[in-house]
Structure formats: structure tokens, C-alpha cells
C-alpha positions in Angstrom: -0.5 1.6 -6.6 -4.5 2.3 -7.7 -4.7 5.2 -9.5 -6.3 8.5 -8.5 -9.6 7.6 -10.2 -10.0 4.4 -8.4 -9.0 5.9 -4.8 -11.9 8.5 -5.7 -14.2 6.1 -6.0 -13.1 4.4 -3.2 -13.3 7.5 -0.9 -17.0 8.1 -1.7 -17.4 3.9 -0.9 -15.7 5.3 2.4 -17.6 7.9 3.4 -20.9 6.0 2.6 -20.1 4.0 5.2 -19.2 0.6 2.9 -16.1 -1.2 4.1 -13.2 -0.4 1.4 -9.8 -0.9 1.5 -9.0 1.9 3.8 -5.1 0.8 3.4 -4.9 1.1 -0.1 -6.5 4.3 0.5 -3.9 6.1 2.9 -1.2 4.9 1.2 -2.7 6.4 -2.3 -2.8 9.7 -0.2 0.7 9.6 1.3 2.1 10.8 -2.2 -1.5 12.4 -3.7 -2.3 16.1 -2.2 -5.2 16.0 -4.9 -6.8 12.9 -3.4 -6.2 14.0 0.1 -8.0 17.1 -0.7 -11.1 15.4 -2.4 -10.8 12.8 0.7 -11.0 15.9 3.0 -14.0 17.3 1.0 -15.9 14.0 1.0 -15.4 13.5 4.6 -17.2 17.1 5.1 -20.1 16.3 3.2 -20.7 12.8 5.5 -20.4 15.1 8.0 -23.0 17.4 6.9 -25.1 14.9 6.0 -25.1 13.4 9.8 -25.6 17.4 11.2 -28.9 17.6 12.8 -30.8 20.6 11.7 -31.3 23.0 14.4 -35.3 23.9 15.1 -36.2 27.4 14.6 -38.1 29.1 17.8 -41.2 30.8 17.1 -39.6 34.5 17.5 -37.3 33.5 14.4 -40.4 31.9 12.1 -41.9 34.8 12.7 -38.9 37.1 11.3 -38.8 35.1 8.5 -41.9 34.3 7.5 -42.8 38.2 7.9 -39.3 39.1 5.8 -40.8 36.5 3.0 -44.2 38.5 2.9 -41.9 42.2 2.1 -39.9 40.2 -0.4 
């Protein structure tokens, strides 16, 4: 079995898109809650990298661009 350090490594290889050894992987995190954890944490920050950014209407600038000038 790899160890945890290795599956780490391999998880951020995952969620950069490179092709790992996605077996090796699942069955590290059948017995590791700590790697399924970071596994679940890494997979949220692919996902917030893909997010699109909603646009701001002009009402909302205009709130905060007007809050910025009181600060």
C-alpha cells in the first residue's frame, strides 16, 4: 500500500487533471479518513477553480464602489 504522503501527492496530480493511478488511490482511502478528507478538500478547490465568476450589475458596482469611498 503507498503511503499517505504519496496518495497526497497523487490526489493534487488528480485534481489537476493528470491521469494518476486513481485505483491505487481509492483503495489508499478505503482505510485512510485523513486522505479522504484532504481528497475531499482538493476536490473543492478544482471545483472552485472551474466556478465562473458571477458579473456584478451596475446597481451593485455602484453600492460598492460608493461603500469603498465612506471607508
Amino acid at each position: 500500500m503507498m503511503s499517505c504522503r504519496r496518495i497526497r501527492a497523487l490526489v493534487v496530480e488528480e485534481v489537476r487533471g493528470a491521469a494518476v493511478d486513481v485505483d491505487a488511490i481509492e483503495l489508499h482511502l478505503l482505510g485512510c479518513d485523513a486522505c479522504r478528507a484532504e481528497r475531499a478538500r482538493w476536490q473543492t478547490v478544482g471545483e472552485l477553480k472551474r466556478a465562473r465568476v458571477p458579473a456584478l450589475g451596475g446597481a451593485a458596482r455602484d453600492r460598492i464602489a460608493a461603500r469603498l469611498r465612506v471607508a
